[in-house]
C-alpha positions as CSV (number, residue, x, y, z in Angstrom):
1,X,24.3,-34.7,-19.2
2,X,21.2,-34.5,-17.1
3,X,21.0,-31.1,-14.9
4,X,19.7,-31.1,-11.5
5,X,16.0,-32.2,-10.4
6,X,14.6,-29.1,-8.6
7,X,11.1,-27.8,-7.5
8,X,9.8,-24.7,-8.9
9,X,10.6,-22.7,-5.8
10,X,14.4,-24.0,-5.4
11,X,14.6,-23.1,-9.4
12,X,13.2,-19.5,-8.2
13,X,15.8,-19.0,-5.4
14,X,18.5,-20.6,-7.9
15,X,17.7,-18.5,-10.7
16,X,17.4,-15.3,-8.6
17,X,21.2,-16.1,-7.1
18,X,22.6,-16.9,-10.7
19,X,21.2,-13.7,-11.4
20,X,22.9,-11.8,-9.0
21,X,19.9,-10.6,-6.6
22,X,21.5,-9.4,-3.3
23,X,17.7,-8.2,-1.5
24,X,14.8,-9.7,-2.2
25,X,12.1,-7.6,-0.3
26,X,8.7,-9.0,0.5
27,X,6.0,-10.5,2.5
28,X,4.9,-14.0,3.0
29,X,1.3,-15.8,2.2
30,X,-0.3,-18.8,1.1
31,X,0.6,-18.6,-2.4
32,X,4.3,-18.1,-2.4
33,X,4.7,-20.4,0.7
34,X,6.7,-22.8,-1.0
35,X,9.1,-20.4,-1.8
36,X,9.4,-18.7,1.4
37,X,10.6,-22.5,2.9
38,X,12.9,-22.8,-0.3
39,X,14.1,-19.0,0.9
40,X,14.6,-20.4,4.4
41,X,17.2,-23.5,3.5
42,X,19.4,-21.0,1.7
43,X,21.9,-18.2,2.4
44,X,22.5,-16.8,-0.8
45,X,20.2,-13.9,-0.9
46,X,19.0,-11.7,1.9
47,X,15.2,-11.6,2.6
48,X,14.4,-8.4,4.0
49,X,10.3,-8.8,5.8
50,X,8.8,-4.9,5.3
51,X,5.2,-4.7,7.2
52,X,3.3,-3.8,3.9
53,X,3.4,-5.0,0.3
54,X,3.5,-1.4,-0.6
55,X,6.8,-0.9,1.5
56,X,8.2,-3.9,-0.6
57,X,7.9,-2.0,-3.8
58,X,8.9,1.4,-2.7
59,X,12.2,-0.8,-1.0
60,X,13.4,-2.2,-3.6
61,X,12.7,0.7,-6.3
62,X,14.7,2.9,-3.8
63,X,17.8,0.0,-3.8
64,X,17.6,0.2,-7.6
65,X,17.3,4.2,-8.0
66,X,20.5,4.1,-5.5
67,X,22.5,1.4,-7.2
68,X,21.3,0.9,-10.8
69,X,20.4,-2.8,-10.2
70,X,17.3,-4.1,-10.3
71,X,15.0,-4.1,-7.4
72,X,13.3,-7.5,-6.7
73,X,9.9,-7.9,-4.7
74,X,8.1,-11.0,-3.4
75,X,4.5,-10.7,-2.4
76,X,1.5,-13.3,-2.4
77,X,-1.6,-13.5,-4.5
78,X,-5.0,-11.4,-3.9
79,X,-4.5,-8.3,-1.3
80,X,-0.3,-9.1,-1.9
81,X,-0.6,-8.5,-5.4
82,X,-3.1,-5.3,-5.2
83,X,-1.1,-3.9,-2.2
84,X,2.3,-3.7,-4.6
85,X,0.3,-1.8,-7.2
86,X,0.9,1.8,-5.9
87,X,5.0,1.1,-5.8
88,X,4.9,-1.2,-9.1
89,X,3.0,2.5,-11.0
90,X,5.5,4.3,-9.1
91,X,8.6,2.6,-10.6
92,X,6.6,2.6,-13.9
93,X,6.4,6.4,-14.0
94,X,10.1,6.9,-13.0
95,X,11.6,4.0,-15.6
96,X,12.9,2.3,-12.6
97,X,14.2,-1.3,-12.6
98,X,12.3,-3.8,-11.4
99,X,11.0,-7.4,-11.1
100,X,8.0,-7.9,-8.9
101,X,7.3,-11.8,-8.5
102,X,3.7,-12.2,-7.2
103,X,2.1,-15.6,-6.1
104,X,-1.2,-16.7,-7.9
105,X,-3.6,-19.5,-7.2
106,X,-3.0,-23.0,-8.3
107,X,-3.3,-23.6,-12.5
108,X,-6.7,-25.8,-11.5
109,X,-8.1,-22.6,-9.8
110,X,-7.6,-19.3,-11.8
111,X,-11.1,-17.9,-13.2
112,X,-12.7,-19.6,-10.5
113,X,-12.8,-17.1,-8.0
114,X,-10.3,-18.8,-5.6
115,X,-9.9,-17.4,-2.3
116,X,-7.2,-14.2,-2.7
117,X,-6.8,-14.9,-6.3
118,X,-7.1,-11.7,-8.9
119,X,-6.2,-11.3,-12.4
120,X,-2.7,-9.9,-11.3
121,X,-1.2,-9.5,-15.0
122,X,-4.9,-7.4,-16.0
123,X,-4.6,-5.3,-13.1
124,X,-1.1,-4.4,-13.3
125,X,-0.6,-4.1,-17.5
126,X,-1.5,-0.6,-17.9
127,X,1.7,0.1,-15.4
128,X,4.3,-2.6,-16.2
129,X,6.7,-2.7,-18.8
130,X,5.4,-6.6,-19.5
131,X,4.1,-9.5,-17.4
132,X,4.4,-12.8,-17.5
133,X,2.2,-15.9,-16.2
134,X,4.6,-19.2,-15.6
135,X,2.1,-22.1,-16.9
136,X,4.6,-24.7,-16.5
137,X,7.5,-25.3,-13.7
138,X,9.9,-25.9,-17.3
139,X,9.2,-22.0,-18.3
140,X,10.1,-20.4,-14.7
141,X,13.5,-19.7,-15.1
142,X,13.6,-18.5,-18.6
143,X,10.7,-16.3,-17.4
144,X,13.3,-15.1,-14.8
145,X,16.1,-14.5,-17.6
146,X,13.9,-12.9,-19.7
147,X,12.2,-10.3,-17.1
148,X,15.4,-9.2,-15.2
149,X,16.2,-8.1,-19.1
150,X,13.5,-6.5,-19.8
151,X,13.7,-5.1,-16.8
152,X,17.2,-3.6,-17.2
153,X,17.8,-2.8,-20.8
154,X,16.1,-0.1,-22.9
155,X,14.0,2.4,-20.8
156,X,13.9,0.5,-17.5
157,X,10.6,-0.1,-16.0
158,X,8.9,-2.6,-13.6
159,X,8.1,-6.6,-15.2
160,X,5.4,-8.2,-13.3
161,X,6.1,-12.2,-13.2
162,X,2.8,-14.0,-11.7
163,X,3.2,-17.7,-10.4
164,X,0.7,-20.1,-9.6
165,X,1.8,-21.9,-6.6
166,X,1.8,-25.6,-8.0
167,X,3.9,-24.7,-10.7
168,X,6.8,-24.0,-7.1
169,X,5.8,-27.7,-6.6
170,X,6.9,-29.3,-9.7
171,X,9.9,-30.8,-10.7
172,X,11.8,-30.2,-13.8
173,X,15.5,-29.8,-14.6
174,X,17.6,-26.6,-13.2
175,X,18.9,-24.9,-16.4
176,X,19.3,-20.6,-16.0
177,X,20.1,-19.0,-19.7
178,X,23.4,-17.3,-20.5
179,X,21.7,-14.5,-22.4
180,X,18.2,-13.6,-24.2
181,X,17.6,-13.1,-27.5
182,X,14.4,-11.9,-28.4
183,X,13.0,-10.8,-31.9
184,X,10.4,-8.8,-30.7
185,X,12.3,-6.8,-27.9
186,X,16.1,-5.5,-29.4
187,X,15.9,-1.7,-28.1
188,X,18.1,0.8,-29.6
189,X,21.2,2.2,-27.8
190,X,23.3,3.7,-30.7
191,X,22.4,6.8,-32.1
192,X,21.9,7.5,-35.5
193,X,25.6,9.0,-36.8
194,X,23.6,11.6,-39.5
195,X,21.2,12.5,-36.6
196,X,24.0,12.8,-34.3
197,X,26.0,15.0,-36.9
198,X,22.7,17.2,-37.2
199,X,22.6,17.7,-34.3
200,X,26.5,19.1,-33.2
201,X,25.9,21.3,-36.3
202,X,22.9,22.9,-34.4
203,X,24.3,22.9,-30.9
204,X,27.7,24.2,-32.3
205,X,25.9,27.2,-34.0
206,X,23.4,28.8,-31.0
207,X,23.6,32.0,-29.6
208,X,21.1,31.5,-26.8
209,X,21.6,27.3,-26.1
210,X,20.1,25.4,-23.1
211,X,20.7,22.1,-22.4
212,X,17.7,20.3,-20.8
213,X,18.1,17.0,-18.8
214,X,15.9,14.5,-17.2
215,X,16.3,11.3,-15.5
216,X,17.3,9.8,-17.9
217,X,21.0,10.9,-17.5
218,X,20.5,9.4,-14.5
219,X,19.2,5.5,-15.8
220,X,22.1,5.2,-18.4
221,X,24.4,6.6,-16.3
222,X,25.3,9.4,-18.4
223,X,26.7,11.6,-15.7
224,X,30.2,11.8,-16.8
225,X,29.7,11.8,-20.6
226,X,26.9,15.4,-19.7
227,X,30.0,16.7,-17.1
228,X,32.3,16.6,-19.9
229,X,29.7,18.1,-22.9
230,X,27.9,20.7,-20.8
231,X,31.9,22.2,-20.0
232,X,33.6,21.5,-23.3
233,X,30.1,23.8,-24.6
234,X,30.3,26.3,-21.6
235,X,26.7,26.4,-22.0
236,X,23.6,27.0,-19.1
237,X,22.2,23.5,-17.7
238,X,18.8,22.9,-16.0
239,X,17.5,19.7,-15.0
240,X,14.5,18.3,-14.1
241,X,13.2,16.8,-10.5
242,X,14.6,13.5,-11.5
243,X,17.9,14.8,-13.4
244,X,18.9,16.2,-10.3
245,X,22.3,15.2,-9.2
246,X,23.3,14.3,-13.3
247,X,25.2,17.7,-13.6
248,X,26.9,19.1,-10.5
249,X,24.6,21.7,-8.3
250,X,27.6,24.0,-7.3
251,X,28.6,24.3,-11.1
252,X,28.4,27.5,-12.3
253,X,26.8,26.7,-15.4
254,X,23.8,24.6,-13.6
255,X,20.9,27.3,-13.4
256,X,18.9,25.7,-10.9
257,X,16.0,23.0,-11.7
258,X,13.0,24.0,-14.4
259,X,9.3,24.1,-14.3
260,X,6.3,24.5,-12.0
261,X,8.6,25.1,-8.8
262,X,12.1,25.4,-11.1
263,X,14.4,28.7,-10.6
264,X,12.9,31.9,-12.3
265,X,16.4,32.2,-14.2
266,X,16.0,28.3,-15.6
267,X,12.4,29.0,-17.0
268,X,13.2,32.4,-18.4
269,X,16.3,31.2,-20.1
270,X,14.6,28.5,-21.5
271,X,11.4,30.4,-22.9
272,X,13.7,32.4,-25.1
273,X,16.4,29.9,-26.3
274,X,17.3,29.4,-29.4
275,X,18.4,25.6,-29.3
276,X,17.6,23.3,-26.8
277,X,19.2,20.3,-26.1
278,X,16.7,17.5,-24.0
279,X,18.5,14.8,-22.6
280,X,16.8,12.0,-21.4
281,X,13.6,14.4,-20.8
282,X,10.3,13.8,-21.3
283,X,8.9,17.5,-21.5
284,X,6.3,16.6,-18.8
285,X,3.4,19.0,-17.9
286,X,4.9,20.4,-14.8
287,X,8.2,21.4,-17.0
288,X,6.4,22.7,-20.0
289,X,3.5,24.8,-18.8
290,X,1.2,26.1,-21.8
291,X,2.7,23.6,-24.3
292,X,1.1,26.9,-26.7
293,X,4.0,29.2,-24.8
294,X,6.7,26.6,-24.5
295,X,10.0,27.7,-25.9
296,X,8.6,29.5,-28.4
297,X,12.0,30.3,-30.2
298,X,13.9,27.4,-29.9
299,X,15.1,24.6,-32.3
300,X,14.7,21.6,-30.4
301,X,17.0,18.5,-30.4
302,X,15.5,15.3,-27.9
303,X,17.7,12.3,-27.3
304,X,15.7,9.8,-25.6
305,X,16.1,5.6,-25.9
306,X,12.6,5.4,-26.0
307,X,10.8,6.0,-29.5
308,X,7.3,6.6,-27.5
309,X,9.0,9.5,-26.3
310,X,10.2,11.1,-29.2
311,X,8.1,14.5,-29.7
312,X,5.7,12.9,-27.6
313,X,4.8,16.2,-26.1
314,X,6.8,19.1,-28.5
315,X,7.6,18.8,-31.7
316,X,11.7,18.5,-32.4
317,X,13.7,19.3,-35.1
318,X,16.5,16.9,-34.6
319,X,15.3,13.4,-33.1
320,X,17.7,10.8,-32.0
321,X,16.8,7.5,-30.4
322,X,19.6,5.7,-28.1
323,X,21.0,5.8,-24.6
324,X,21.9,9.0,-23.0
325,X,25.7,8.3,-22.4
326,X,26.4,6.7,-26.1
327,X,24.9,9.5,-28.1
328,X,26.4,12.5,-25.6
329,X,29.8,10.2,-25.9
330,X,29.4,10.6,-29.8
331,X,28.7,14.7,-29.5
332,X,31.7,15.0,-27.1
333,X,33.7,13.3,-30.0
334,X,32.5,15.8,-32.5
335,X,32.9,18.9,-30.1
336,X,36.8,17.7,-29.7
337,X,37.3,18.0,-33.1
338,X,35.5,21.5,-33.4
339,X,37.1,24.7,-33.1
340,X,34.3,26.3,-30.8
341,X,35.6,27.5,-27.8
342,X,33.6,27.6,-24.6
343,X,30.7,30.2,-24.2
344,X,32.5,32.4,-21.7
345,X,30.9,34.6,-18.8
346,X,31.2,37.8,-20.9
347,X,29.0,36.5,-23.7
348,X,25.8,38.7,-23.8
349,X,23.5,35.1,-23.1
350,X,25.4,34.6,-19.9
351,X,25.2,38.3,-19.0
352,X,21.0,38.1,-19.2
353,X,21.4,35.0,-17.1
354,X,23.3,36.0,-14.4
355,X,20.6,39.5,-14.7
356,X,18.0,36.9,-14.2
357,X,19.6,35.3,-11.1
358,X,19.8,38.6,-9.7
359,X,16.2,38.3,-8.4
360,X,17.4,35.8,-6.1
361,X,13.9,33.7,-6.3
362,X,14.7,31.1,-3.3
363,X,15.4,34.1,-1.3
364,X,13.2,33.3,2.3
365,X,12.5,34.9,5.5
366,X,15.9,34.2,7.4
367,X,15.2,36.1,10.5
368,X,11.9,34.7,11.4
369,X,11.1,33.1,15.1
370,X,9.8,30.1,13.1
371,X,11.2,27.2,11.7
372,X,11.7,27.8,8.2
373,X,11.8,24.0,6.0
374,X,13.7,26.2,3.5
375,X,16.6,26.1,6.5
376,X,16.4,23.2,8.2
377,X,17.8,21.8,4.4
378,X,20.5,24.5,4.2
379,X,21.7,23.1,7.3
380,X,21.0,19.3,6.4
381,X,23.1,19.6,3.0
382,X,26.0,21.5,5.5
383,X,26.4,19.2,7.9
384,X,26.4,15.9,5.2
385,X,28.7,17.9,3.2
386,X,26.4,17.3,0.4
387,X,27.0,13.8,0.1
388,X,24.2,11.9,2.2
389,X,21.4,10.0,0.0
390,X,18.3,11.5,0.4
391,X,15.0,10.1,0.4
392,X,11.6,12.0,0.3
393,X,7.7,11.9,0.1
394,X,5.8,13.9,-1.8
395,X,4.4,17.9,-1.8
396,X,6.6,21.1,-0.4
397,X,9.1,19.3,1.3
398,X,9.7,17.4,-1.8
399,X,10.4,20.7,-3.8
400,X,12.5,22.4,-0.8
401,X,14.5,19.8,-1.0
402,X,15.0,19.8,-4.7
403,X,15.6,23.7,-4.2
404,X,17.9,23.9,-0.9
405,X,20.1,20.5,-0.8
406,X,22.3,20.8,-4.0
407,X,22.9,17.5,-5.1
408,X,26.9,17.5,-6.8
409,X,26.3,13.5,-7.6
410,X,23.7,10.8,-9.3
411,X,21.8,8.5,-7.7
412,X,21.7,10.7,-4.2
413,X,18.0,12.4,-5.1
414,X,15.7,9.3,-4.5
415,X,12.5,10.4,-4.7
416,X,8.4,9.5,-6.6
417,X,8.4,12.0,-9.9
418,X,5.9,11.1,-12.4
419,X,3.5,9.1,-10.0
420,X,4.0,12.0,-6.6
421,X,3.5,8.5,-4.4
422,X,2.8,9.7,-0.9
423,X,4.4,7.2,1.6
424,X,7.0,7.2,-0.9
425,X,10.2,8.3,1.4
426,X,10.3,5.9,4.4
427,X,10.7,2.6,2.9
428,X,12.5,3.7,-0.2
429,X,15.6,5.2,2.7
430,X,15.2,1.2,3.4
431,X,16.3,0.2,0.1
432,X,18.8,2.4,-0.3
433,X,20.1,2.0,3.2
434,X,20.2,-1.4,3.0
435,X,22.0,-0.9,-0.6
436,X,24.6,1.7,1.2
437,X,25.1,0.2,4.4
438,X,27.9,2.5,5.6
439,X,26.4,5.4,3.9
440,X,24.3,8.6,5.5
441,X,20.4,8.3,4.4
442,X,18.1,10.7,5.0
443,X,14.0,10.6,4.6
444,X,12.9,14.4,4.3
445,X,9.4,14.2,4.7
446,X,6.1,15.6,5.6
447,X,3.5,14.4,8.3
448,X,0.8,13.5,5.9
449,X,3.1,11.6,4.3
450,X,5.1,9.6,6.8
451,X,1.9,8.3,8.8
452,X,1.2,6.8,5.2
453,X,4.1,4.2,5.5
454,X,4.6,4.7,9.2
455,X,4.8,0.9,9.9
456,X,8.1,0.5,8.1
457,X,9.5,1.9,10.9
458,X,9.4,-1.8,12.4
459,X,11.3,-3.1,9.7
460,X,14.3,-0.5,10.2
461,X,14.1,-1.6,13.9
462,X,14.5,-5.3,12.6
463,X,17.5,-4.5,10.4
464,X,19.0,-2.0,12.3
465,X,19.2,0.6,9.5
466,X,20.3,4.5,10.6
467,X,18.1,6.3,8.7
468,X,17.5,10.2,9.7
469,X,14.0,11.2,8.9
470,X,13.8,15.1,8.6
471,X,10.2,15.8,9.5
472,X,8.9,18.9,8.5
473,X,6.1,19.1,10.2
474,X,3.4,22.0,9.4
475,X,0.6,20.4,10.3
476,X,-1.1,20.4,7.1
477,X,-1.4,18.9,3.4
478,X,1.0,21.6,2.6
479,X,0.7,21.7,-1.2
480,X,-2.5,21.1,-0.8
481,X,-3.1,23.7,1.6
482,X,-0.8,26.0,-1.3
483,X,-3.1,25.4,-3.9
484,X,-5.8,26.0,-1.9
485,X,-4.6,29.5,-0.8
486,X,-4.2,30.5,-4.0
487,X,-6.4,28.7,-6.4
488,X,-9.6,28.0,-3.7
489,X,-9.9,31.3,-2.1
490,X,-8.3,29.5,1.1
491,X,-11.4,27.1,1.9
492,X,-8.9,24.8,3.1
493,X,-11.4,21.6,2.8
494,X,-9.5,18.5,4.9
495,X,-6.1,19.9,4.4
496,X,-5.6,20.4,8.3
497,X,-4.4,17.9,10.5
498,X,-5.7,18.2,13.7
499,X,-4.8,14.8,15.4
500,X,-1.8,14.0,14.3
501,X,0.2,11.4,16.8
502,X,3.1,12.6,18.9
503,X,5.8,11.6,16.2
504,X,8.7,11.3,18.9
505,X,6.9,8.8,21.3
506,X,6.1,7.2,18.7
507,X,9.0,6.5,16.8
508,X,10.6,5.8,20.8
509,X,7.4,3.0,20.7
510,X,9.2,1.3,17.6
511,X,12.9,1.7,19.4
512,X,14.3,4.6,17.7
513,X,15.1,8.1,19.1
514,X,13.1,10.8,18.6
515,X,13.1,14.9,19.2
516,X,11.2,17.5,19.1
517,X,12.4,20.9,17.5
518,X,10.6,24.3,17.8
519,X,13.1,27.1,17.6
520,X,15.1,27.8,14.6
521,X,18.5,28.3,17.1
522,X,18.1,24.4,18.1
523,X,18.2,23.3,14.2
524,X,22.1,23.0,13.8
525,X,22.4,21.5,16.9
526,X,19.8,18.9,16.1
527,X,20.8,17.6,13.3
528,X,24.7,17.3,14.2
529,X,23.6,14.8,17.1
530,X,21.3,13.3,14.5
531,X,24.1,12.4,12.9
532,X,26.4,11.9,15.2
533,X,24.7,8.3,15.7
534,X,25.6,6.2,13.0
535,X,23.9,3.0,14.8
536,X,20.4,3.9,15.4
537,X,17.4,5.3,13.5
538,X,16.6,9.4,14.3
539,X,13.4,11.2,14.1
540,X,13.8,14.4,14.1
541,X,10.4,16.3,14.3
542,X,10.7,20.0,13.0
543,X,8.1,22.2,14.2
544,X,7.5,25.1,11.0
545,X,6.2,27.6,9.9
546,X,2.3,26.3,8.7
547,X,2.1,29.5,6.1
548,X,5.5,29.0,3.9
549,X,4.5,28.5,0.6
550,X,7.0,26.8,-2.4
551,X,8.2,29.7,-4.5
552,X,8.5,30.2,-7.4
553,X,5.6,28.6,-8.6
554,X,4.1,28.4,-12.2
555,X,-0.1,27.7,-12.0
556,X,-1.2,24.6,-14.1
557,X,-2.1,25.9,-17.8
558,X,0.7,28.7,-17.4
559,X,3.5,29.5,-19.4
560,X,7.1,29.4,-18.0
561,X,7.2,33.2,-18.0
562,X,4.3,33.6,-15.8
563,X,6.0,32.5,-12.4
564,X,4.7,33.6,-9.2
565,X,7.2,34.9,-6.8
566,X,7.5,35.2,-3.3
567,X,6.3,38.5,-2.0
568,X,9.7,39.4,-1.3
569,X,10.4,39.4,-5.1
570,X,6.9,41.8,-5.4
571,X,9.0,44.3,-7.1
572,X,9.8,42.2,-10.0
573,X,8.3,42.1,-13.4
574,X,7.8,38.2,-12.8
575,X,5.6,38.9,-9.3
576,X,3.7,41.3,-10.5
577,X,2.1,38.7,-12.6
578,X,-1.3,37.4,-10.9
579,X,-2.4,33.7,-10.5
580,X,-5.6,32.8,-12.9
């Protein structure tokens, strides 16, 4: 039986439908015309128009973060393809899902210097997980198959698929694949059983355990399966920036979140564990410090479903390869069957814990006439109950938030990690807006970063999302303006903004509502009304305090002992420690 005649670009809507695409988030040019007219005489999958090809990527990695499924992104050849590369390293860093479909110069024309053609799949390799170039109209929609695979199994990561526009134009027979099968590409999700068994042994036997987690948890949606191991152990719990949310925040046993700007009770207790249990980590710089200092005592287990990753950093004692939530579903299993009863408050680990969180390290100025950030997100995660999705750029507002607004759930901390993408927070809230219609979002962001992405603001004016942005506006770089202070004797060289727009006119100028805020007795207030409108985008522009530093803060080359603390910690043994 002969299948359906189709051109290219009714093969790439088709395949995208069969594949269950719900957003496809782009911008239209010459090269992927034919598609955009094949997107037009359909209603199967929503088109959402952003105002920059970087907005694309950042929308649709925000929709997958938020939802699991793969973001999709449609951009043209040339300045398309080069704009999507900041959001296609971003979702590369993170091991975010992703399938970025750019348009490239007719077959006849590549190498010739075509007007807007570039070697997308050279440009882009060193930050996908693969790329493809479709070199004949029969090949697109196994390409499809076989990227929204790759895409979505393993260690997620962005797939580049590159297609010339007269390969849209041809004709072939509509035929989408069931499933892939490919010999090269068959990643591991089981764990090893004797690695697994190694590994209880080890966990089961500690007298000072952590358990370390990552995003990871997160990806494999491991949530549930780390809820029930972390309580059946009793054991402390830190997580990274990006395993925020994979353990509940108001859990006695989570510890706060590790490294550069982690809780000083996190770092200390993992400098001197004696087991350590990484899930779905990395042991990235800003967690590890001094590699030379790093958990100097500790016996180290890693479970990770990417090989590459594997001791990549540290050494490990105990290795296992495979998805988070199988191999913690395995170790529950084993911890069932084990007579070890929780660790319990009164065991002496615990009791030099809760000594450690004594210092109270996120402790801030609360009676000050100026906005304190650290505030405004105490009151944000009060009057969302803890349950709104939030969205944010990078620098100190990214860490206050990480540090104030406890996230209890996964998937609610959406937010540039490995890559720290400026411009980051606006049209990822798209994505994830769009993904959660009914659902509070809320950018937290700083003014160097929002003008970065500003224009997006037209496209949540077009599709009528209700975003909240929570401006925290000091008027600087602030983290550079931190490191600055501390590390460049305070030359602050073009870390100070001094003609910055007037953010609630403007947002006004793109339809939204906008407000000013100045005292710290008008922040409650604020943000109830803020919320109160569930129809309309809010700006709300925080006026604070341009001197607050993120505390505590490790320097670069330190180890995780050697935290700075804020001066109202200067009686502590950890803040009488000086910066190199």
């Amino acid at each position: 039986m002969v299948g359906e005649q189709l051109r290219g670009a009714e093969i790439f809507v088709r395949a995208l439908a069969d594949e269950g695409v719900e957003f496809v988030f782009g911008y239209p040019g010459g090269a992927v015309l034919h598609i955009y007219d094949a997107l037009f005489n359909q209603d199967l999958i929503k088109h959402i128009l952003v105002r920059h090809e970087q907005g694309a990527t950042h929308a649709a990695d925000g929709y997958a973060r938020a939802t699991g499924k793969p973001g999709v992104v449609l951009v043209t050849s040339g300045p398309g393809a080069t704009n999507a590369v900041t959001g296609i390293a971003t979702a590369y860093m993170d091991s975010i899902p992703m399938v970025v479909f750019t348009g490239q110069v007719a077959r006849s024309l590549i190498g010739n210097d075509a007007f807007q053609e570039v070697d997308c799949i050279g440009i882009t390799r060193p930050c996908v997980k693969h790329s493809f170039l479709v070199e004949r109209v029969e090949d697109l929609a196994p390409t499809i198959k076989k990227a929204f695979y790759i895409a979505t199994t393993g260690r997620p990561g962005p797939v580049v698929v590159d297609i010339p526009k007269d390969v849209t134009a041809d004709i072939t027979e509509y035929q989408y694949p069931e499933s892939v099968d490919m010999r090269s590409y068959r990643p591991t999700v089981k764990g090893h059983p004797m690695q697994i068994k190694k590994a209880a042994g080890l966990i089961l036997e500690a007298q000072r355990p952590m358990i370390y987690t990552g995003g990871g948890v997160i990806l494999d949606n491991a949530a549930e399966a780390l809820t029930e191991f972390t309580r059946a152990l009793g054991y402390p719990i830190t997580q990274t920036l990006m395993g925020l949310g994979g353990y509940p925040s108001s859990d006695r046993q989570f510890i706060g979140m590790l490294g550069m700007h982690g809780t000083y009770e996190a770092n200390m207790a993992m400098h001197h564990c004696d087991v350590l249990v990484a899930v779905g980590a990395r042991f990235d710089d800003r967690v590890t410090g001094d590699l030379a200092k790093f958990c100097p005592n500790a016996r180290i287990i890693q479970i990770d479903i990417d090989p590459s990753s594997i001791a990549k950093n540290v050494p490990v004692d105990v290795p296992i390869v495979g998805g988070c939530d199988s191999v913690l579903r395995d170790l529950n299993a084993i911890i069932r069957k084990s007579a070890r009863k929780p660790m319990g408050e009164d065991d002496p680990w615990w009791q030099q814990i809760r000594d450690w969180q004594k210092i109270k390290c996120l402790e801030y100025d609360r009676k000050s006439q100026l906005i304190k950030p650290q505030y405004v997100l105490e009151e944000l995660w009060k009057i969302t109950k803890g349950d709104a999705y939030i969205t944010s750029d990078v620098g100190q507002h990214q860490m206050w938030a990480a540090q104030f607004y406890g996230f209890d759930k996964p998937r609610r901390w959406i937010n540039s990690g490995g890559l720290g993408t400026m411009g980051f927070g606006l049209p990822s809230a798209v994505g994830v807006q769009l993904a959660h219609p009914g659902q509070p979002v809320a950018c937290v962001t700083g003014e160097a970063s929002f003008v970065m992405c500003i224009q997006e603001l037209s496209t949540c004016k077009q599709y009528d999302l209700p975003i909240k942005i929570i401006l925290l506006n000091n008027r600087y770089m602030g983290m550079v303006r931190q490191w600055q202070e501390f590390f460049y004797d305070r030359r602050y060289s073009h870390s100070y903004f001094d003609s910055l727009p007037d953010f609630v006119s403007l947002a006004e100028s793109f339809g939204h509502i906008g407000r000013r805020i100045e005292n710290p007795a008008d922040v409650k207030d604020a943000l109830k009304d803020a919320f109160a409108i569930t129809d309309r985008l809010v700006l709300l522009d925080f006026v604070t305090d341009q001197t607050e530093n993120v505390y505590p803060m490790i320097a670069a080359g330190k180890g995780q002992t050697e935290m700075h603390l804020a001066p109202s910690q200067a009686g502590s043994e950890a803040a009488s420690r000086e910066l190199a």
